[in-house]
ZADO-1210 file (C-alpha; in nm, 4 decimals, padded with zeros to 6 digits):
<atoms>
<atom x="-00.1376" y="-03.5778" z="-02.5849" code="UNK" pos="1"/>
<atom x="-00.1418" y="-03.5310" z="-02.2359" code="UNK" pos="2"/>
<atom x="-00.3459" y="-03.6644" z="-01.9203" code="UNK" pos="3"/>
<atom x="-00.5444" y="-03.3626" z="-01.7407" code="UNK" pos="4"/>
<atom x="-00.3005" y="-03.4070" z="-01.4093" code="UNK" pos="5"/>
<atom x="00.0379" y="-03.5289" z="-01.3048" code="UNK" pos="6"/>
<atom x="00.1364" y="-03.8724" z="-01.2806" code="UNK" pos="7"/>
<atom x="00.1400" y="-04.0155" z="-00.9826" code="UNK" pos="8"/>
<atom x="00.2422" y="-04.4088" z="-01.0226" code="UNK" pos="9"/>
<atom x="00.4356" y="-04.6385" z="-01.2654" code="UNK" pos="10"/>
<atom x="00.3255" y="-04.9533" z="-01.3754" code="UNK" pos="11"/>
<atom x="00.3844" y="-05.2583" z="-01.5699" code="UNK" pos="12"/>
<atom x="00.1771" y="-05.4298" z="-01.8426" code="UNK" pos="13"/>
<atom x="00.1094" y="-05.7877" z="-01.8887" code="UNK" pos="14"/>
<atom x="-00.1003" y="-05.8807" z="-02.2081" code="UNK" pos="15"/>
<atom x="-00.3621" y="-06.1510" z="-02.1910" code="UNK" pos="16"/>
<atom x="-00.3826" y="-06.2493" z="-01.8352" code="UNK" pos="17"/>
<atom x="00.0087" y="-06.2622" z="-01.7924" code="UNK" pos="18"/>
<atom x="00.2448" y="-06.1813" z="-01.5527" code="UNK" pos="19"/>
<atom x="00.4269" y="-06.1597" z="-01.2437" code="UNK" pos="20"/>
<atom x="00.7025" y="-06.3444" z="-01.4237" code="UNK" pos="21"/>
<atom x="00.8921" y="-06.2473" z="-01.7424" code="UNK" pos="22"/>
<atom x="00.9083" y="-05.9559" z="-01.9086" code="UNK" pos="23"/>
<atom x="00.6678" y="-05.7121" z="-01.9046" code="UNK" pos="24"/>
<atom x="00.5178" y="-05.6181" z="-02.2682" code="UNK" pos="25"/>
<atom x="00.4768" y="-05.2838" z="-02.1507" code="UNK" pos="26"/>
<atom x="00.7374" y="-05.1607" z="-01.8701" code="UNK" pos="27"/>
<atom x="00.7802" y="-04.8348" z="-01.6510" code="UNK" pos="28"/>
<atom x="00.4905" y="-04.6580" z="-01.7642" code="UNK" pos="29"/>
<atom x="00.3765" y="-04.3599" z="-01.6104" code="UNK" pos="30"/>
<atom x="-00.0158" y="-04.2993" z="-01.5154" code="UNK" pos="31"/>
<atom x="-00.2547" y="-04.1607" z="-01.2572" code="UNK" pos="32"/>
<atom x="-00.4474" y="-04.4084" z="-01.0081" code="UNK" pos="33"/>
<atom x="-00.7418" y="-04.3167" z="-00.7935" code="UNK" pos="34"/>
<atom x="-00.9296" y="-04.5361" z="-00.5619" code="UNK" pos="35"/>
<atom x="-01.3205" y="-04.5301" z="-00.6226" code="UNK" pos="36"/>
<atom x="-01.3836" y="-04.6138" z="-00.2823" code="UNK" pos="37"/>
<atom x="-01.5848" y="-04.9129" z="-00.2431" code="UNK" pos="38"/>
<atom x="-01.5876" y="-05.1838" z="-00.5075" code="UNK" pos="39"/>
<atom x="-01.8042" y="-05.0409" z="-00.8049" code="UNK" pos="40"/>
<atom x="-02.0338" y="-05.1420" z="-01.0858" code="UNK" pos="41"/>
<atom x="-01.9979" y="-05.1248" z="-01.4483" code="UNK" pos="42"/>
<atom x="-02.1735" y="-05.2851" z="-01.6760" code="UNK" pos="43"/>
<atom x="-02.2686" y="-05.6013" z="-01.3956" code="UNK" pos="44"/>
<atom x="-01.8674" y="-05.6145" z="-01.3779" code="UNK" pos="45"/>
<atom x="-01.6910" y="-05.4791" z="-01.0740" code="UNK" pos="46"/>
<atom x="-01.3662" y="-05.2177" z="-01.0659" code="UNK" pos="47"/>
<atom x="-01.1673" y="-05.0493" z="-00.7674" code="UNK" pos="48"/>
<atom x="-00.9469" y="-04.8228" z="-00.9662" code="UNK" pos="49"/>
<atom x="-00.9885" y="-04.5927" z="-01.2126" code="UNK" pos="50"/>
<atom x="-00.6290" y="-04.5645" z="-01.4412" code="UNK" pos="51"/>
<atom x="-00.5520" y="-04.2884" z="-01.6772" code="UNK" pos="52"/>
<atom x="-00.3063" y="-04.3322" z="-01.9021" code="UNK" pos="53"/>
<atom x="-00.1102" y="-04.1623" z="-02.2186" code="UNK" pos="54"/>
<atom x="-00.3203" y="-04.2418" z="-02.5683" code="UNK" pos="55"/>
<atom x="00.0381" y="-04.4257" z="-02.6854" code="UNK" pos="56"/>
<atom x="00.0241" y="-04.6731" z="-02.3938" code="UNK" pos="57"/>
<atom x="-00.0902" y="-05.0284" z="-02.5406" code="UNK" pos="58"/>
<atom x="-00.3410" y="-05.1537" z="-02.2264" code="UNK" pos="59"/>
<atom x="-00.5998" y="-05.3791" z="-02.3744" code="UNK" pos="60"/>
<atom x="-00.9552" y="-05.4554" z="-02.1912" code="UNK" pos="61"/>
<atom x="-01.1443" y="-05.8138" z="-02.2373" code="UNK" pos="62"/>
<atom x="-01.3652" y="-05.6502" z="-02.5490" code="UNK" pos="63"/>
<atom x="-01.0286" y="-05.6172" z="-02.8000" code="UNK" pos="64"/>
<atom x="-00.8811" y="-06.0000" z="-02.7836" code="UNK" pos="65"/>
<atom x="-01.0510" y="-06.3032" z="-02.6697" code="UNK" pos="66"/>
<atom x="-01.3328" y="-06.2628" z="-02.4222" code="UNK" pos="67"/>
<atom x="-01.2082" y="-06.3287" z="-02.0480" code="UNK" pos="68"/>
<atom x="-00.8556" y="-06.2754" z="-02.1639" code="UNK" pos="69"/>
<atom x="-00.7404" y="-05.9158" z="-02.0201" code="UNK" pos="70"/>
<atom x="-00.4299" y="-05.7281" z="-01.9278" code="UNK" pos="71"/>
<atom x="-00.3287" y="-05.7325" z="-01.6168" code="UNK" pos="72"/>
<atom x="-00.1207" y="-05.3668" z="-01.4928" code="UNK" pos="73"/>
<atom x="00.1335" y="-05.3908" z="-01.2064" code="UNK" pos="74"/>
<atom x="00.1720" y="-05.1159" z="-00.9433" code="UNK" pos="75"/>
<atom x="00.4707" y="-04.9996" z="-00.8812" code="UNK" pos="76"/>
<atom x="00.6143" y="-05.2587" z="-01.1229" code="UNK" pos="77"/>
<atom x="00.6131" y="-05.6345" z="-01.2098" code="UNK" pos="78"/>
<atom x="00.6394" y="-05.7342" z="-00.8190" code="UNK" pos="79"/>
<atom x="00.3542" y="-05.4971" z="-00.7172" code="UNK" pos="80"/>
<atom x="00.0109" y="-05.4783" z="-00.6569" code="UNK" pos="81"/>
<atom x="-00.1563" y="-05.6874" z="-00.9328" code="UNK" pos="82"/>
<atom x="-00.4778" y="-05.5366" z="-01.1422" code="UNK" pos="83"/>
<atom x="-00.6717" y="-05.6509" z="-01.3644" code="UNK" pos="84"/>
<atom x="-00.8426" y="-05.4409" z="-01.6646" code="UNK" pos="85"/>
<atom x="-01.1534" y="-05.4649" z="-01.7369" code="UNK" pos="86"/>
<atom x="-01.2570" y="-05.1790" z="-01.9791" code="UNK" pos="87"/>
<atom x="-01.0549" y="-04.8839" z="-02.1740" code="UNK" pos="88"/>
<atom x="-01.2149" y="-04.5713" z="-02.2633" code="UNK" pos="89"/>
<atom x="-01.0502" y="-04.3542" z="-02.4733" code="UNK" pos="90"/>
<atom x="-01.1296" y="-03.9339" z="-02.2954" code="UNK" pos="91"/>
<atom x="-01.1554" y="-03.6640" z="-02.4631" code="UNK" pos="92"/>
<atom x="-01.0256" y="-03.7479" z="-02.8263" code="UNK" pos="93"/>
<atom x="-00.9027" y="-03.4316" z="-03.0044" code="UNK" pos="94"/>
<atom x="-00.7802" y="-03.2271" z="-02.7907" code="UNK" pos="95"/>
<atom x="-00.4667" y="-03.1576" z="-02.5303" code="UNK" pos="96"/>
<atom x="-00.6423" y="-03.3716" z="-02.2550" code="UNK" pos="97"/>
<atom x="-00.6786" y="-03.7206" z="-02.5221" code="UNK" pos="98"/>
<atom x="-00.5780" y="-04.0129" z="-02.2661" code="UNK" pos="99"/>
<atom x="-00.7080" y="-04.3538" z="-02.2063" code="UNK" pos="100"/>
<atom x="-00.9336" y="-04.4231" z="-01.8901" code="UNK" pos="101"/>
<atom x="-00.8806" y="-04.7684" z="-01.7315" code="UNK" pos="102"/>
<atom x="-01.1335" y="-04.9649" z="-01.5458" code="UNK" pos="103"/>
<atom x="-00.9125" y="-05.2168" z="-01.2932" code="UNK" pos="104"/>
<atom x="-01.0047" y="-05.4031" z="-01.0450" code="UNK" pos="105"/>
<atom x="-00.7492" y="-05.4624" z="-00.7623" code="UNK" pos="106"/>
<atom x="-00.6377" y="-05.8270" z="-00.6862" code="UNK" pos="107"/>
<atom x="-00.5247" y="-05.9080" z="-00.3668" code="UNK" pos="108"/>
<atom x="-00.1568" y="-05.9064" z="-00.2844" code="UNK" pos="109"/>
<atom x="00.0603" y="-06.1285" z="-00.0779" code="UNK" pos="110"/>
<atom x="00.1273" y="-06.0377" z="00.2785" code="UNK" pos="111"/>
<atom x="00.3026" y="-05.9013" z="00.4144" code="UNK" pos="112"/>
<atom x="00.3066" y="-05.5825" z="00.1617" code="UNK" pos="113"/>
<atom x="00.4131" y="-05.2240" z="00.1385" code="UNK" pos="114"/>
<atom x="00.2709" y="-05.2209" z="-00.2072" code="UNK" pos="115"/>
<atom x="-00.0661" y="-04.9961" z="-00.2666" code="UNK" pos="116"/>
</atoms>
């Protein structure tokens, strides 16, 4: 299916707390990132991002493995701005807008950075 806008970053995946180095277990992806401008609440854990994402795309949260141990999504790619998942949703199942909705929470980067 599709996601409800264009895409307007690309991103790498690193399963179960991995990454900046090696190869990415998911690479070049396409998504839609929006700030949700200061740091936010969900269930007594905090995000900054909100991700959306194709239904295909394999991003895990900390609820599908072993607890504490999360993806981590790289913006633009594997030497980007680091972010760490903490819950996948799955939006509106069934019909032409099905995507995934990502919870992240921004990590800081190292400076100096042109990166988000």
């Amino acid at each position: 299916m599709a996601l409800p806008m264009a895409t307007n970053v690309t991103l790498d995946i690193f399963h179960n707390g991995g990454g900046p180095t090696g190869t990415p277990d998911v690479s070049g992806v396409a998504g839609y990132l929006t700030p949700v401008g200061n740091i936010t609440t969900l269930n007594n854990s905090l995000y900054t991002n909100v991700l959306l994402l194709d239904t295909s795309v394999d991003v895990r949260d900390q609820f599908g493995g072993a607890v504490g141990s999360t993806d981590n999504v790289y913006i633009p790619d594997k030497n980007g701005t680091k972010f760490a998942v903490y819950l996948v949703q799955r939006v509106g199942q069934g019909t032409r807008t099905d995507h995934k909705r990502c919870f992240l929470m921004r990590k800081l980067p190292t400076w100096p950075t042109n990166n988000l």
